[in-house]
N, C-alpha and C positions, 0 to 999 in steps of 0.2 A: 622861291626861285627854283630852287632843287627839285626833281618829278621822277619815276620810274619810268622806264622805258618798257611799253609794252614788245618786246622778241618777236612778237606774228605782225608786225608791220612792215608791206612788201618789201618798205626800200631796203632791210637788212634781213638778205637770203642765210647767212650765214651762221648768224644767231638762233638758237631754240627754245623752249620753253624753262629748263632749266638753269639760263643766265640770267647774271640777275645787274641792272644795268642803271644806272641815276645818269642823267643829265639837267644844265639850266638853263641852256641857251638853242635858238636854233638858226643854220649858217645857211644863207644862202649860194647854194656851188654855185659857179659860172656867171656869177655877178660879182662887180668892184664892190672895193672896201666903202664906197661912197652909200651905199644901196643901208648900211643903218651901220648903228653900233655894234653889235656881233660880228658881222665879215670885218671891220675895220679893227676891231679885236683881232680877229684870229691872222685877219695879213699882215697886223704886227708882230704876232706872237710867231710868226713862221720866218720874222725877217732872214732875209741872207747874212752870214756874217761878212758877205764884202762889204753891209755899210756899219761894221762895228768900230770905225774910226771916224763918221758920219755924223748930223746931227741927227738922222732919222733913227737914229738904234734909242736915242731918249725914250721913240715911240713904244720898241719892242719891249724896254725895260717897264714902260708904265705898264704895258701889257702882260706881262710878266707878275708883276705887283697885284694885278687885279684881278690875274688868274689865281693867284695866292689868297688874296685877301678873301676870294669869292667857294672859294675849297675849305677854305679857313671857318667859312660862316658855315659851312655842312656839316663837316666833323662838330665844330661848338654844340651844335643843335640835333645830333643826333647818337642817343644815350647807347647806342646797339655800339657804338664805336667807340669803345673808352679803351682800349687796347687792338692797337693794329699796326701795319704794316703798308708803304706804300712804295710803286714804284710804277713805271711810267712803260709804255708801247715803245721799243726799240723804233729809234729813226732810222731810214732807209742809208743811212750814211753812215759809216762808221767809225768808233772815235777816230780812229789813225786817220782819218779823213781831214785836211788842211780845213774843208767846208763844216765842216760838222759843227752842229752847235749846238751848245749846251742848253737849250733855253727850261729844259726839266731841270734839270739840277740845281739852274739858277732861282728857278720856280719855286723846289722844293726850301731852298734855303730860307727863303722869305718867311714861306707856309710853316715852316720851323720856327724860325721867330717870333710870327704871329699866334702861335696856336698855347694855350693854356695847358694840353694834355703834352705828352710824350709823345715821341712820331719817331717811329722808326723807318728809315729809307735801306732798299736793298734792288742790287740790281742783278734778281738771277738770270737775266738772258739780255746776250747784245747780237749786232750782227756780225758775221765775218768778214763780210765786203760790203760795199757802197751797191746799192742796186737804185734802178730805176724807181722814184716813188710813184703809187700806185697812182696818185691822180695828176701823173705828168705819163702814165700808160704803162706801168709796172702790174706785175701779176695780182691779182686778186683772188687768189687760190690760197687759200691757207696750205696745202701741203706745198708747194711752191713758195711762202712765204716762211715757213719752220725750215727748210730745205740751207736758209743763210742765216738760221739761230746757233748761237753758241751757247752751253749752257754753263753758267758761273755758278751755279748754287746758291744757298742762302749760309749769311756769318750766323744768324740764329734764326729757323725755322718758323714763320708766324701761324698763328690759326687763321688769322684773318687778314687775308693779301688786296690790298685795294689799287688797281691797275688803274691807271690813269692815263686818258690820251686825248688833247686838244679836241679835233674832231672824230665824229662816227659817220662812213658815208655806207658802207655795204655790212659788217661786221667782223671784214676777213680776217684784219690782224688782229681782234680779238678771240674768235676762234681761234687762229694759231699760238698765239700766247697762250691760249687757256690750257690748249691740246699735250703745247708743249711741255708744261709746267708738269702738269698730270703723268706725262711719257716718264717725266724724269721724278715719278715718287711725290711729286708735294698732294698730298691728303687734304690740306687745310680748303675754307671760304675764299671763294673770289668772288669780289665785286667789282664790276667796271665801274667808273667816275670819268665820264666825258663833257668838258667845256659845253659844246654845241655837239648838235645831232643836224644834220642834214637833211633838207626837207625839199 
């Protein structure tokens, strides 16, 4: 299920030779969640939390689980990863935000549950304010997107930082994560880990 993302594919200007990028899924932008299993995946995994009092948030949480179980079976199966570190692409929202939602942390917990090895979760970058997200017309500039990073540091430093983020449409907030990590001293391995690639 899991595949390497080859960097020189037009639709991610932002990305270069030197990242290095797994995905298992791919999302069709600008079609309903009806169009297959992957979009209806990922427009669960993005629900709003206005309907967390709803029955439709069940969906989010299966979504959530399967995001889990499905990360779960990568790490099991891949020997390179027997010690790491993971944590997720900052949302356009931030915690202090009424909207904001947890759906990585609640992700990660599961993936912690499920997984045989140790997993360390660390969150060295959030944002400082709520911004526009980029595919409702928010900046897709990595120096514009570092520009509302905060940097939290790490409780213990990894060699191996596995970034994780639902989808990949351009590679901007990976570039910027990556940019930023680097600005502020982390030396160690990054690997991106994305649900769905955009096609």
């Amino acid at each position: 299920m899991w595949k390497k993302l080859d960097p020189y594919i037009p639709n991610y200007p932002y990305l270069n030779s030197n990242d290095k990028l797994i995905f298992a899924r791919e999302y069709q932008p600008r079609q309903s969640y009806t169009i297959g299993e992957t979009n209806n995946l990922i427009f669960n995994f993005k629900k709003e939390v206005k309907y967390k009092q709803k029955g439709a948030w069940y969906y989010r949480n299966q979504s959530v689980s399967r995001f889990a179980k499905e990360l779960n079976s990568l790490f099991e199966n891949a020997n390179n990863y027997t010690e790491f570190c993971v944590t997720a692409i900052p949302s356009s929202k931030s915690k202090q935000d009424p909207d904001y939602d947890n759906r990585f942390e609640d992700m990660f917990s599961v993936l912690r549950n499920l997984s045989k090895k140790p997993i360390s979760i660390e969150w060295p970058i959030e944002v400082a304010n709520t911004s526009t997200a980029s595919h409702s017309g928010g900046s897709r500039n990595p120096g514009n997107i570092q520009g509302n990073f905060v940097w939290n540091g790490f409780n213990q430093v990894p060699d191996l930082l596995i970034v994780v983020d639902d989808v990949l449409t351009s590679g901007s907030h990976f570039r910027a994560f990556i940019d930023f990590c680097q600005a502020n001293g982390y030396q160690g391995r990054i690997v991106g880990v994305v649900w769905a690639r955009c096609v």
